[in-house]
Structure formats: structure tokens, C-alpha cells
PLY file of the C-alpha trace (Angstrom):
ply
format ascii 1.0
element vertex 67
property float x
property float y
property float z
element edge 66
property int vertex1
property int vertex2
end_header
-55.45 -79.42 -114.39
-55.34 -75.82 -115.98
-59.21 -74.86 -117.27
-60.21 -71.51 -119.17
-63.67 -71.08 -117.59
-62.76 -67.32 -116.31
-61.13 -66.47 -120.24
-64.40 -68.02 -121.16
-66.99 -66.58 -118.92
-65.69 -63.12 -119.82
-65.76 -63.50 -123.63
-70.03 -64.32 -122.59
-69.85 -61.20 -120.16
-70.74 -63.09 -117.22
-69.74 -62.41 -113.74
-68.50 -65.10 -111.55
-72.64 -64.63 -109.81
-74.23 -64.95 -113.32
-72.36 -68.09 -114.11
-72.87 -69.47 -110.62
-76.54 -68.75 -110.64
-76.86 -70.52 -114.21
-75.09 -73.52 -113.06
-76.93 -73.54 -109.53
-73.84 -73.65 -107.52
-71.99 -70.70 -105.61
-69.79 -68.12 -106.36
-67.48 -69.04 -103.94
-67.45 -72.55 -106.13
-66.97 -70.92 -109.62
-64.03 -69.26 -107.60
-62.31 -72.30 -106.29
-63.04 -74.10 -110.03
-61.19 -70.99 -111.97
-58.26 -70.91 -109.40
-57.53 -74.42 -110.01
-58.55 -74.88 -106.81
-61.55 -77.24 -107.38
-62.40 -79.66 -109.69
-65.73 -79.99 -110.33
-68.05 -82.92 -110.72
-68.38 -84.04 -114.11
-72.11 -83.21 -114.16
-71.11 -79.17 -112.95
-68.29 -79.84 -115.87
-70.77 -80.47 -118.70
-72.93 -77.59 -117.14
-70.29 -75.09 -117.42
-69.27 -76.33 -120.63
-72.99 -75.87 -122.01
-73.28 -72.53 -120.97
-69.90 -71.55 -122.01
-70.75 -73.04 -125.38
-67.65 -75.34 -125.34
-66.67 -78.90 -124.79
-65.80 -80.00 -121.27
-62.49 -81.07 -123.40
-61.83 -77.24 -124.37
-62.69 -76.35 -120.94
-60.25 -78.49 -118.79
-57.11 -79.51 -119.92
-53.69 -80.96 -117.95
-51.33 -78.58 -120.09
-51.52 -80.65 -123.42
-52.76 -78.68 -126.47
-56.32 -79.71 -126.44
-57.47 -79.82 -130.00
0 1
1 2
2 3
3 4
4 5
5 6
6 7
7 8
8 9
9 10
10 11
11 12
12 13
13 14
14 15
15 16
16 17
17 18
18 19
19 20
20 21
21 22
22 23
23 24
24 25
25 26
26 27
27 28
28 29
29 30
30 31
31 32
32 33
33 34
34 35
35 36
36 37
37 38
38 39
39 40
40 41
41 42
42 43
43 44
44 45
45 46
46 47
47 48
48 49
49 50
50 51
51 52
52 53
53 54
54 55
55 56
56 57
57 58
58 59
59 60
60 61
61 62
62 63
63 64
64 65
65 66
């Protein structure tokens, strides 16, 4: 599953700390999540997606146009 968390995090001018701090998790985790190395629970998905100001939809997606 593909996600655009660190395109999206950016365009808010967050570091990886700032966004991990927000959400209450680690850096290490926002890592992992934007490598496509760890999914995160859907609670930590709607978190990101608040802060991000974006749907968990736009967020994740498994290579299909998400619209």
C-alpha cells in the first residue's frame, strides 16, 4: 500500500519530529509508515490524515487512482 504522508507533511513544513510529536507516536514510526514499511493503526491513520488535512482515503492508497 503506497501512502503520500512524506509529499504531504512537506507541503505543511513539518519534519518527520513535528508530525510525530502531533500524532504522539515516534519518529522512528512516521519513518517506517512513509517507507511503506508500516501500516499504521487506523486510529494513527485518521490522526495523520487530520493533521495533514486529508482523508485517510487520499492518504493511503494500493496503486489505484484514489479519487
Amino acid at each position: 500500500m503506497k501512502n503520500t504522508i512524506a509529499t504531504r507533511r512537506k507541503q505543511r513544513k513539518l519534519s518527520q519530529a513535528e508530525l510525530a510529536q502531533l500524532t504522539a507516536v515516534t519518529r522512528q514510526t512516521i519513518n517506517t509508515i512513509e517507507n511503506n514499511k508500516y501500516d499504521p493503526s487506523l486510529s494513527l491513520a485518521f490522526k495523520l490524515a487530520a493533521i495533514l488535512e486529508t482523508t485517510v482515503d487520499a492518504l493511503f492508497s494500493n496503486g489505484e487512482d484514489v479519487k
